[in-house]
One Martini backbone bead per residue (centre of mass of N, CA, C, O) as a GRO file, in nm:
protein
  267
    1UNK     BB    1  -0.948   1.175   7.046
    2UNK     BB    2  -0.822   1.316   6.823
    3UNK     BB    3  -0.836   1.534   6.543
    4UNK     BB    4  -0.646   1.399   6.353
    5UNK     BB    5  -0.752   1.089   6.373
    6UNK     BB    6  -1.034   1.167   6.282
    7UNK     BB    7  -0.942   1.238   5.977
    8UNK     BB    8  -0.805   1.036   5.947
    9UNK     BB    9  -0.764   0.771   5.731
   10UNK     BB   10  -0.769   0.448   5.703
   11UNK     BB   11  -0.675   0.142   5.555
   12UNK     BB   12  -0.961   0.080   5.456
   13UNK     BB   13  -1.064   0.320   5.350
   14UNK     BB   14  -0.845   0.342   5.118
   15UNK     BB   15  -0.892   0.110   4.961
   16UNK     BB   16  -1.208   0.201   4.869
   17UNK     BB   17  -1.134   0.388   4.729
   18UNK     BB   18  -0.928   0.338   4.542
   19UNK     BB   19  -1.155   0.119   4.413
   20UNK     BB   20  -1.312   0.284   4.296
   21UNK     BB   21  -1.093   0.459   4.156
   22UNK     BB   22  -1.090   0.203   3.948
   23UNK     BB   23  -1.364   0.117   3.844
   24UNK     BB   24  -1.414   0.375   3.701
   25UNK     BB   25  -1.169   0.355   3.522
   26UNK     BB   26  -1.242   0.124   3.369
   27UNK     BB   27  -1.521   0.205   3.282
   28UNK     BB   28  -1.432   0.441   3.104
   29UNK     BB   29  -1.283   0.246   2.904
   30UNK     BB   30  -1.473   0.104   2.802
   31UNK     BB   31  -1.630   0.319   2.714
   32UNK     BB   32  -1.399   0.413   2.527
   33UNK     BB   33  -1.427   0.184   2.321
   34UNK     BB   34  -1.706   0.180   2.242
   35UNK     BB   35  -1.738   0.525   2.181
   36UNK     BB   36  -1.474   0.536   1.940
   37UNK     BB   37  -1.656   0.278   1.761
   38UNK     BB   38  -1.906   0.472   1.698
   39UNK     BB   39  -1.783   0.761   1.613
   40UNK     BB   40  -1.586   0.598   1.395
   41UNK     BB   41  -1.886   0.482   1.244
   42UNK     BB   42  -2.009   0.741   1.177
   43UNK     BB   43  -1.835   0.927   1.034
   44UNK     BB   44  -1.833   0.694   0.784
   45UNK     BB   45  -2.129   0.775   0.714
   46UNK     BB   46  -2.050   0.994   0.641
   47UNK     BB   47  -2.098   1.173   0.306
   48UNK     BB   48  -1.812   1.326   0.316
   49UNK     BB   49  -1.609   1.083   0.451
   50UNK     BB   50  -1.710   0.863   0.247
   51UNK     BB   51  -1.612   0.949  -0.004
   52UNK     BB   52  -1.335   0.943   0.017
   53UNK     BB   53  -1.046   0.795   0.003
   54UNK     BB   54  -0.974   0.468   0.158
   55UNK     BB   55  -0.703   0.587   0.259
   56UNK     BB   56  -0.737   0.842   0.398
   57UNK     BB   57  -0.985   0.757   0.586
   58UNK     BB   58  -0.812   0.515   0.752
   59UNK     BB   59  -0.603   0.761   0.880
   60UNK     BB   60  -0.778   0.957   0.984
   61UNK     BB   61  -0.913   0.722   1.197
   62UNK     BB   62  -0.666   0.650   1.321
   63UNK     BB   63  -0.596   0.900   1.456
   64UNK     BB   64  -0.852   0.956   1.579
   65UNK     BB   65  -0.813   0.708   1.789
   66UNK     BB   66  -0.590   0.812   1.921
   67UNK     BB   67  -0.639   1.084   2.043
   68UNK     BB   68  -0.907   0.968   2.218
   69UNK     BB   69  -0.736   0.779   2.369
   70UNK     BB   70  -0.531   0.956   2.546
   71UNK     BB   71  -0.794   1.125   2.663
   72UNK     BB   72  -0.886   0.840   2.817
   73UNK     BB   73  -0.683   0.823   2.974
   74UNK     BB   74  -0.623   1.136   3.117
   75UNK     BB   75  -0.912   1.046   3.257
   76UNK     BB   76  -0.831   0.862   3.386
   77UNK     BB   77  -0.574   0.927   3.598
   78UNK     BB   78  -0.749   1.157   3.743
   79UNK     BB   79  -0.910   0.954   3.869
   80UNK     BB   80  -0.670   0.782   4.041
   81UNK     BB   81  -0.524   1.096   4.136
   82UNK     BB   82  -0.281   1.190   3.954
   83UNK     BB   83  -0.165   1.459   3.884
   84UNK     BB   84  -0.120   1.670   3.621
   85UNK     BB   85   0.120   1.775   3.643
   86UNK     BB   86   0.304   1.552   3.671
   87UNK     BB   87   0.244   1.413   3.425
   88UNK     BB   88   0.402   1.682   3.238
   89UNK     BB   89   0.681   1.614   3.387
   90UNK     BB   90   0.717   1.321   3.298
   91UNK     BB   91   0.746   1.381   3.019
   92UNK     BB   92   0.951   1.610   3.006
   93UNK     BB   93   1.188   1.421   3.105
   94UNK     BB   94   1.099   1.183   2.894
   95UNK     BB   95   1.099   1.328   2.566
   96UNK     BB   96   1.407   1.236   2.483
   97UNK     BB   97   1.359   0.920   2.513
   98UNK     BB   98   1.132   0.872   2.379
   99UNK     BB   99   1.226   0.962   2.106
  100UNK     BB  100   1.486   0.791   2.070
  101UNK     BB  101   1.265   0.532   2.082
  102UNK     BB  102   1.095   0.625   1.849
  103UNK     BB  103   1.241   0.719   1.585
  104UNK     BB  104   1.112   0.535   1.396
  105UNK     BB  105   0.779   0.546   1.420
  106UNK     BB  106   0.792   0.858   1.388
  107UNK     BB  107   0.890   0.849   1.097
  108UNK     BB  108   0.631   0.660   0.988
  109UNK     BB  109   0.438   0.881   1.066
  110UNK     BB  110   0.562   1.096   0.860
  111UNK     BB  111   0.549   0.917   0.595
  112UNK     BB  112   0.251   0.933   0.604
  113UNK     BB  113   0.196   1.176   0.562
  114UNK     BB  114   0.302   1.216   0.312
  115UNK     BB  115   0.133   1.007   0.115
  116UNK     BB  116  -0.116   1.194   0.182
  117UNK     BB  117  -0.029   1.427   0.045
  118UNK     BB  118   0.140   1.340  -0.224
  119UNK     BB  119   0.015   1.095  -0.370
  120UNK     BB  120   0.208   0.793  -0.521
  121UNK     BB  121  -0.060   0.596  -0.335
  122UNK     BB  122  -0.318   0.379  -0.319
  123UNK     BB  123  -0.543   0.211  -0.348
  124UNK     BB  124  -0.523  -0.084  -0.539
  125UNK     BB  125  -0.269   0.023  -0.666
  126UNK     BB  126   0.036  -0.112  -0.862
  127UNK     BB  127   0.335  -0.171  -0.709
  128UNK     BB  128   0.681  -0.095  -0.699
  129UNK     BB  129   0.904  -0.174  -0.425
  130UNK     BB  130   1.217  -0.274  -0.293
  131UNK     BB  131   1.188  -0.542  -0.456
  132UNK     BB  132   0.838  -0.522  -0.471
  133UNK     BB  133   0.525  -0.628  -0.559
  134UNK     BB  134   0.170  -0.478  -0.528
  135UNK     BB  135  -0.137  -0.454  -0.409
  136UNK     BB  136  -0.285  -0.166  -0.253
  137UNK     BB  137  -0.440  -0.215   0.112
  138UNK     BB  138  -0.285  -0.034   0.326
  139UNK     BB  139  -0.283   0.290   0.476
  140UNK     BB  140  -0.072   0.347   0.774
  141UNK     BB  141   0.053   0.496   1.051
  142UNK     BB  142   0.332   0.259   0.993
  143UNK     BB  143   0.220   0.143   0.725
  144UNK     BB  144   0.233  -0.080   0.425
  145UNK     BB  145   0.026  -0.259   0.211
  146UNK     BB  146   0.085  -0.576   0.013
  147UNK     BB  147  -0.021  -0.754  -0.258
  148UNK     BB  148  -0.007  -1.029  -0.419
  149UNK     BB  149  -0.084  -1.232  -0.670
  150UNK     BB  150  -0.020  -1.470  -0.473
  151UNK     BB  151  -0.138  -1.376  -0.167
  152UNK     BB  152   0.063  -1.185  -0.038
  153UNK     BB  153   0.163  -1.016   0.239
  154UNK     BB  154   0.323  -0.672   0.258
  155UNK     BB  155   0.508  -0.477   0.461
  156UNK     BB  156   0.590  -0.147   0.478
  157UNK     BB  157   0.731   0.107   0.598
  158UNK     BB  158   0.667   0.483   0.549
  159UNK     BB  159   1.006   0.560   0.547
  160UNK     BB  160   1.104   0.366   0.312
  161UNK     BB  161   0.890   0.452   0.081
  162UNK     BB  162   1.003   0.759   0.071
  163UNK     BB  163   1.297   0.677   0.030
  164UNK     BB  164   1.212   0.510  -0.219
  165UNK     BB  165   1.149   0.381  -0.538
  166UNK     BB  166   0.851   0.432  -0.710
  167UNK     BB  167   0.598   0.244  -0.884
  168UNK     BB  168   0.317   0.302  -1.100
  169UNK     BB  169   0.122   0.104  -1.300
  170UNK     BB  170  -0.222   0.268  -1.199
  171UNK     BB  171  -0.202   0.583  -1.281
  172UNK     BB  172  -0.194   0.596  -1.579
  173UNK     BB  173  -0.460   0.563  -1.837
  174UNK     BB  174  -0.191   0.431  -1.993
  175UNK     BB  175  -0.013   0.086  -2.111
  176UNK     BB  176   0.252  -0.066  -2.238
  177UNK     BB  177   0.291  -0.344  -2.480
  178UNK     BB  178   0.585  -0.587  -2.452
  179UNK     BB  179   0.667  -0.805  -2.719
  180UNK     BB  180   0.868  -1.062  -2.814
  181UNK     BB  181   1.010  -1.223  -3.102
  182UNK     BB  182   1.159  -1.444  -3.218
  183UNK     BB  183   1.352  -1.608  -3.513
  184UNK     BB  184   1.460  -1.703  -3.777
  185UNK     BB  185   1.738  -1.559  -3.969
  186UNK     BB  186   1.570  -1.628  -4.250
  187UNK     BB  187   1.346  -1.487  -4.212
  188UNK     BB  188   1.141  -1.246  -4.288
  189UNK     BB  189   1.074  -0.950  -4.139
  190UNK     BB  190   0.831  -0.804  -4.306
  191UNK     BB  191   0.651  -1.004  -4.294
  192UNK     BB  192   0.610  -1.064  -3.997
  193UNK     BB  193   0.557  -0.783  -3.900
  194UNK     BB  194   0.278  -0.801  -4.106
  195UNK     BB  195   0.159  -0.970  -3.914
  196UNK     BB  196   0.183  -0.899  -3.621
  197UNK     BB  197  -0.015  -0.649  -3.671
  198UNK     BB  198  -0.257  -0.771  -3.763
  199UNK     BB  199  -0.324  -0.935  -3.522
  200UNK     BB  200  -0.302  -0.693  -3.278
  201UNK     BB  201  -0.554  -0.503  -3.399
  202UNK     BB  202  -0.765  -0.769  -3.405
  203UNK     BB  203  -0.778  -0.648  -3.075
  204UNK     BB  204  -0.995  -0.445  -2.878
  205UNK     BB  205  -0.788  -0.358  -2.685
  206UNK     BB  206  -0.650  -0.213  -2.884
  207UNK     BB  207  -0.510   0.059  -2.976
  208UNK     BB  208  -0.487   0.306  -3.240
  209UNK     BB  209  -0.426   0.557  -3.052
  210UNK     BB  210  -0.164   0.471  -3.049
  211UNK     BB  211   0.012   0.286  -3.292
  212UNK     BB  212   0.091   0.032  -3.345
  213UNK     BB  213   0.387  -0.207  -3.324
  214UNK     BB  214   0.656  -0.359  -3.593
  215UNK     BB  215   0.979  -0.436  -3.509
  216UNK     BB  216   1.301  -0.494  -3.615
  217UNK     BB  217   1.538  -0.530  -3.258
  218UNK     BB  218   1.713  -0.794  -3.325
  219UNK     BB  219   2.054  -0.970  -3.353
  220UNK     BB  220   2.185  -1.260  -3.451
  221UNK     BB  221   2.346  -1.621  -3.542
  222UNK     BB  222   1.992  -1.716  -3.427
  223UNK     BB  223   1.820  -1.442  -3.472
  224UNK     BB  224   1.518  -1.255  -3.484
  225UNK     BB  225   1.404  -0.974  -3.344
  226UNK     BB  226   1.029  -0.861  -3.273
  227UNK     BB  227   0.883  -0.585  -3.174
  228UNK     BB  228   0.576  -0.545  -2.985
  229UNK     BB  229   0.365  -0.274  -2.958
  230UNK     BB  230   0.130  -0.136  -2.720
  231UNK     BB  231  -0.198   0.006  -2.617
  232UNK     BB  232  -0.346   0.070  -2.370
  233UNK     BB  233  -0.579   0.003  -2.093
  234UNK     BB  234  -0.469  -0.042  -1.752
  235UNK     BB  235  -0.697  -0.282  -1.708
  236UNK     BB  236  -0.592  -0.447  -1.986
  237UNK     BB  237  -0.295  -0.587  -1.979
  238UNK     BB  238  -0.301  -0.859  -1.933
  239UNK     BB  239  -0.498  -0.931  -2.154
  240UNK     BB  240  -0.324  -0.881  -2.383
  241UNK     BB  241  -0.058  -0.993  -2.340
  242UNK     BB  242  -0.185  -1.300  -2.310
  243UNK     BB  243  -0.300  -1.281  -2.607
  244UNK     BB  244  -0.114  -1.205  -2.804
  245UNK     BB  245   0.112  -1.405  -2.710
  246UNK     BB  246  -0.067  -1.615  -2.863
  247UNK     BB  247  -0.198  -1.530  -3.116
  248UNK     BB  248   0.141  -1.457  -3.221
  249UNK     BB  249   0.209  -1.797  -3.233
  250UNK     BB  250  -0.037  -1.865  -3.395
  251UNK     BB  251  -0.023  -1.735  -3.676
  252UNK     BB  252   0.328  -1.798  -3.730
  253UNK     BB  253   0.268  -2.121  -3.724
  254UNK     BB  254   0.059  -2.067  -3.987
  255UNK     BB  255   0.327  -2.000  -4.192
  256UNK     BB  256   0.529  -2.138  -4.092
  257UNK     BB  257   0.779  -1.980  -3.869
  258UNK     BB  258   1.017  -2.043  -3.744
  259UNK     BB  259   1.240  -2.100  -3.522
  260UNK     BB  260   1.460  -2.073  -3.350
  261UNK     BB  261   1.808  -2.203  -3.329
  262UNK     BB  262   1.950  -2.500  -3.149
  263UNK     BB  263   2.289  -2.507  -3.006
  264UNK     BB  264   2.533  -2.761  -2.954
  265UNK     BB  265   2.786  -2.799  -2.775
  266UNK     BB  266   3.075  -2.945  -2.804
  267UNK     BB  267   3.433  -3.054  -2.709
   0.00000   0.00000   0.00000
C-alpha cells in the first residue's frame, strides 16, 4: 500500500463525515430557529423596546429575525464544507439575477422602510387607500393589513400604499360629523335650522367650539336640504354620526315636519 492510497480516505469514510456535517448543520438551524424566537422575546420585553409603537416594534423584530436567519443559514453552509470564497462568487455572480427577480419585493421592502420613516399609519389607525379601508392590523416588511368594519382582513403590498393616495381619519385629534336632512319644499328652513342645532348641542359629545353647525345648503323642485356639521372627538365620530342622525329625525318629526314629496312619472 502506498502512501497516497493511505492517506486518501475511502468511500465509507467519506459518507460518515458528510453525514456528521449534515447533522451538525441540521443542529444549528434547530438551534437557531430556538433561539432566535428566544432572542426576540427577550428584546420585546426589554423595557426600551416594550415602549416603542407596536409598528415600529414588529418591523424591527421582523428585520431582525431575517438578518439573524441569514447569519445561521451562512454558519450552516460553512459547516458543510463549503467555501466562503464560493459562496460570495456565486452571489455576486447571480446578483443582477436575483435584483431583477426580486425587484418587486424589494420594492415592497424600501416602501415599508418609507412608512417607518414617514409614518403616515400606524397600527390601530382607520386608512382608506387604492379604493378600500379599515384599520391598520399590521405592518411588515413587504405588505401592510387592514381590517375591514366586517371583519374581512386587506394585505396591500408596501410599494403600492406608498405610491398612492392614503386617507388617514384617526391621526388628527378631532373630526367633523355632516349629516344632511331633506324636507318638504314648503317648510320653513329657518325654523327646522333652529330645531337641528338645539337637537345636535343637546348631545354631550358634540363639542362647542367649533360651534355646532346647521343651514339650508341646497334646493330643487323636491326638497330643501338642511346641512348639519358638528366637530367630535375622533374616538366618538360613528357614535355621534348615528345618535345625531336618529335623534333629528326624531325631533323632526315630533315637529311635525314633511318628508320630501315622492313624484311617479307615468309617460
Amino acid at each position: 500500500m502506498d502512501l497516497t492510497t493511505f492517506l486518501t480516505p475511502s468511500f465509507g469514510d467519506l459518507i460518515v463525515i458528510y453525514c456528521q456535517k449534515f447533522v451538525f448543520a441540521a443542529i444549528l438551524l434547530i438551534a437557531g430557529y430556538y433561539g432566535i424566537n428566544f432572542l426576540t422575546g427577550a428584546l420585546v420585553r426589554i423595557p426600551k423596546v416594550a415602549s416603542l409603537e407596536v409598528t415600529v416594534r414588529n418591523y424591527l423584530m421582523s428585520a431582525l429575525k431575517i438578518v439573524l436567519w441569514v447569519l445561521v443559514g451562512v454558519v450552516a453552509i460553512q459547516i458543510l464544507g463549503v467555501p466562503m470564497a464560493s459562496i460570495v462568487t456565486v452571489l455576486a455572480s447571480c446578483g443582477l439575477a436575483i435584483g431583477l427577480a426580486l425587484q418587486g419585493a424589494l420594492s415592497n421592502v424600501a416602501g415599508g422602510v418609507l412608512l417607518m420613516i414617514l409614518r403616515p399609519l400606524k397600527a390601530g389607525e382607520y386608512v382608506a387607500t387604492n379604493g378600500v379601508e379599515g384599520t391598520v392590523k399590521e405592518i411588515s416588511l413587504f405588505s401592510t393589513t387592514l381590517v375591514t368594519v366586517d371583519n374581512k382582513r386587506i394585505t396591500i403590498p408596501n410599494a403600492q400604499l406608498m405610491n398612492s393616495t392614503l386617507t388617514n381619519f384617526s391621526r388628527e385629534e378631532l373630526r367633523r360629523v355632516d349629516i344632511n336632512f331633506g324636507v318638504a319644499k314648503t317648510e320653513n328652513s329657518d325654523e327646522i335650522c333652529a330645531v337641528i342645532l338645539e337637537t345636535v348641542k343637546a348631545n354631550a359629545k358634540v363639542l362647542a367650539d367649533p360651534a355646532p353647525f346647521a343651514r339650508l345648503t341646497g334646493a330643487d323642485d323636491k326638497q330643501l336640504t338642511i346641512s348639519a356639521r358638528v366637530w367630535v372627538q375622533c374616538a366618538d365620530y360613528w357614535d355621534v354620526y348615528f345618535d345625531l342622525f336618529q335623534a333629528v329625525n326624531a325631533a323632526l318629526a315630533a315637529k311635525g315636519v314633511k318628508a320630501p314629496a315622492i313624484r311617479i312619472l307615468s309617460e
